[in-house]
Steps between C-alpha positions, in 0.01 A plus 500: 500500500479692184810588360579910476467488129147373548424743768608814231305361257218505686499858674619614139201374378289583797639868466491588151191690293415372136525798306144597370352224792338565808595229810530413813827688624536270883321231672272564755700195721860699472631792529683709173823467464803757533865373504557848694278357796502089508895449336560305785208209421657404168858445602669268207675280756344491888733537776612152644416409875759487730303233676384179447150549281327292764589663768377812383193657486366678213455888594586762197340532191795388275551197732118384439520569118758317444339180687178512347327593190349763303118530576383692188138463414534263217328571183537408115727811443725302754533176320830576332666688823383176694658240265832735539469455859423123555841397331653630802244401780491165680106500576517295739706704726326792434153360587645394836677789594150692436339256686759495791462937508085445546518187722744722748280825474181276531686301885628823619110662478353256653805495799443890529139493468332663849211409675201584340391871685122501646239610242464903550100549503382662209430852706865547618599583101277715321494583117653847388161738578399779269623858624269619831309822425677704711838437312493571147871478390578241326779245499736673304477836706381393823864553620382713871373243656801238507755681807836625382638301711420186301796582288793238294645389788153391637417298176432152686284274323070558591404326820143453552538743791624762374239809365510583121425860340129554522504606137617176467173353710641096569349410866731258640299367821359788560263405799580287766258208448567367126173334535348817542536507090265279370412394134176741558718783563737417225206488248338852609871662444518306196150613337565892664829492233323382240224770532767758542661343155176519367403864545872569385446343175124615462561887504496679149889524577696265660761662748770255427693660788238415729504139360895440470409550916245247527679275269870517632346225803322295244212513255180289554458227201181585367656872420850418420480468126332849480798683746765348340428634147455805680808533698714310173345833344335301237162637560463864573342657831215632324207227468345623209844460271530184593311289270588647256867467619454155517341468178792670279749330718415161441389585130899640479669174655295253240607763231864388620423140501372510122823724382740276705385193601540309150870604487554265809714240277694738274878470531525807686290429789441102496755475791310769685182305477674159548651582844128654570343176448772288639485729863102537555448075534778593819298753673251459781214416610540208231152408501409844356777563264488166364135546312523567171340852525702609753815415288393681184400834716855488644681442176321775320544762858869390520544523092357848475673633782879367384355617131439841630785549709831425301747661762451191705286232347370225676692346790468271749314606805263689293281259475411449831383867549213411310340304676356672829330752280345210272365322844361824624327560188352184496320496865243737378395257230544153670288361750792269698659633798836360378589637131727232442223265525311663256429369157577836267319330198220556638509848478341718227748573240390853524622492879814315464616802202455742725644383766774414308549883365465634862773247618719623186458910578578401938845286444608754225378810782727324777799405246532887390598547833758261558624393133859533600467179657423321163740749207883340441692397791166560719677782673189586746538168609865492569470905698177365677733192651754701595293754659366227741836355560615871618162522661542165703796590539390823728177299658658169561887486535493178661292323207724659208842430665385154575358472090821632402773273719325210336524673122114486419488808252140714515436433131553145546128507672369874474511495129198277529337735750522805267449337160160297623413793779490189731240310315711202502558521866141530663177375406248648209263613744763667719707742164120565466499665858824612415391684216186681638769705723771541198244662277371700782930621627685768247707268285371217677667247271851639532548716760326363772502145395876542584409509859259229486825284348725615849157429733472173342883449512486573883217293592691161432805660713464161749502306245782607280742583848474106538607441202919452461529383131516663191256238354221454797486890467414532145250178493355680812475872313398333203198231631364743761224328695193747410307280348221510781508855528181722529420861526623539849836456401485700176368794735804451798766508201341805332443719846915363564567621134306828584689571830829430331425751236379735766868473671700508166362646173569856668841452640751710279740186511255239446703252315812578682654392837 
């Protein structure tokens, strides 16, 4: 294990801002540090078992530190900090103690692993529906039609029985024979939203009211890139101001690019754009970020942005915000159903600019709104996790009591959850989803998207119950298995994260017991 000397150095360096330099302030992987909050993980000398170290299992933080090693992303600014800390590693213990860890975690799934349940039919679970036309109100004020009585102490997670808000408008089985829904029905709902999305958009004014309604239960494909720059508020309501919105934004952003862009590798902000370059080859879908253009539109997005934002730079977890507006973009110009299949050279260079200047203006529209997440110390991030520990807290006692006898700290896997807005924890397709109802809720991105972090907490309750060790838990919290998750599932956590707000954000102790 790396000795403490080595582990200063590196959250020294990790921690400190190059006068006149713009950088990355904290990893995207790990949460900032404060000696006020995590003294306890760098104690100089661990505490020494009473019992034999075989016959004890491994169960606190400080126990499993000590008997493994540091798992920092390794990159070339880490060559120096990583020759420190081989002196004093044996490798070959290490690599079998991580082994051991993932061999247990991997036998004790498998043991625990249920039955496989019966497939549901595709009519008992229906997407999120647009609002009915004899209820109006929309998500965010549709508060009369949940009862009063479905108050804190009835916050139990969302069972596919139970009703939601109308304003809400999921249909959870709503007729007795699923297979009364067929894939006819499904496609004359579908096509009656997209004509009501249509006529929204078409009028001489958009009502963006009207469409933060319609869009708060999803937004067809083909009209997605069109809402979103409305509801972002990059394109006004009025269609006649738009082109030429368009046309002095994008003109603006390339303005930026040719005052900016060249200073890329001067002293002051070669770091900045080093760290840029390094991160973007890490993000995902590979096959998309890995072609040349792609890279350079990122670069330049994530350059201007740190360029033109100095109270936080770039940093970690930044990057990935990019790229759901990017894919959006792109469907209106690419003919494949999947975008990460798609071969972006191919498209006009006169395209690819401006979708590259509309991707710019969205990210830097959502990071106004939560850039206390990314400025020194990220201190957004740090009140957003301790908001949903309080608010798990109140929801689940059972779940934070048993997270807390077995010393697994909220940063320790909620940092990730607020600094990537759970991009790194669901699939592409599904933050897309996610994102048609966060641009459509008032502060989407941090207010509600707090109680999409407690519903998504509470629906691995089994799960995490079952576990008893400090290390299953945070492997578990950490590798959550939501890779073959669809719509359906994006649309039961957001109606759970709705109902939870419904019961809570009005309580006049809401964070307290």
């Amino acid at each position: 294990m790396a000795s403490d000397g080595a582990r200063k150095q590196f959250w020294k360096r990790s921690n400190s801002k190059v006068p006149g330099s713009i950088q990355h302030v904290y990893g995207a992987q790990h949460p900032p540090f404060d000696p006020l909050l995590h003294g306890t993980l760098l104690k100089a000398t661990p505490k020494v078992p009473t019992t034999p170290v075989k016959a004890r299992r491994t169960s606190t933080f400080q126990e499993f530190e000590s008997n493994t090693s540091d798992a920092w992303d390794a990159s070339e600014d880490d060559d120096e900090l990583l020759a420190m800390a081989a002196e004093s590693l044996n490798t070959e213990v290490v690599m079998e103690t991580a082994n051991r860890v993932l061999r247990n975690h991997s036998q004790r799934q498998e043991r625990r692993r249920p039955p496989e349940p019966p497939a549901v039919p595709s009519g008992d679970l229906r997407l999120v529906k647009s609002v009915s036309e004899s209820h109006t109100s929309c998500p965010a004020g549709g508060m009369g039609a949940l009862s009063r009585r479905e108050s804190a102490s009835d916050a139990a997670p969302l069972q596919r029985s139970q009703s939601l808000p109308h304003s809400v408008t999921v249909a959870l089985g709503g007729t007795s024979d699923p297979s009364t829904l067929s894939s006819s029905a499904l496609s004359e709902r579908e096509a009656s939203r997209l004509d009501k999305f249509k006529q929204l958009l078409a009028g001489p004014n958009t009502d963006l009211e009207e469409l933060r309604k319609l869009s708060w239960s999803g937004i067809p494909k083909s009209v997605r890139p069109i809402t979103w720059k409305l509801l972002s508020g990059y394109l006004p309501a009025n269609v006649e101001r738009r082109p030429a919105t368009l046309q002095r934004k994008q003109k603006e952003y390339f303005a930026f690019i040719e005052h900016y862009y060249d200073s890329r590798h001067d002293d002051a902000h070669q770091d900045t754009y080093r760290q840029i370059h390094i991160d973007i080859p890490r993000m995902s879908p590979e096959a998309l970020i890995l072609q040349p253009k792609v890279t350079e539109i990122f670069e330049r997005i994530l350059f201007i942005w740190a360029i033109r934002h100095p109270a936080s730079g770039y940093v970690q977890g930044i990057n990935d915000l990019v790229t759901p507006f990017f894919v959006v973009f792109m469907c209106e110009h690419i003919e494949e159903e999947d975008v990460d299949a798609a071969d972006v050279s191919r498209v006009p260079t006169d395209v690819l600019r401006n979708v590259e200047a509309d991707t710019y203006w969205c990210m830097s529209r959502l990071l106004d709104g939560i850039q206390d997440n990314y400025t020194f110390a990220q201190p957004g991030i740090q009140m957003k996790v301790k908001m949903l520990e309080e608010l798990v807290s109140r929801i689940d006692e059972q779940v934070h009591r048993h997270l807390e006898q077995h010393e697994v700290r909220y940063l320790q896997f909620a940092f990730r959850w607020m600094n990537n807005l759970l991009m790194r924890e669901v699939p592409l397709h599904c933050t897309i989803r996610l994102w048609d109802t966060y641009q459509s809720e008032p502060e989407g991105f941090s207010h509600f998207h707090l109680y999409v972090c407690a519903a998504f907490l509470g629906r691995w309750r089994k799960e995490i119950l079952e576990e008893r060790d400090f290390q299953e838990l945070l492997l578990f919290l950490q590798n959550l298995p939501t890779a073959h998750w669809g719509d359906e599932d994006i649309s039961l956590l957001l109606a759970e994260a709705y109902r939870l707000k419904f019961a809570f954000a009005d309580a006049p102790n809401h964070y307290k017991k």
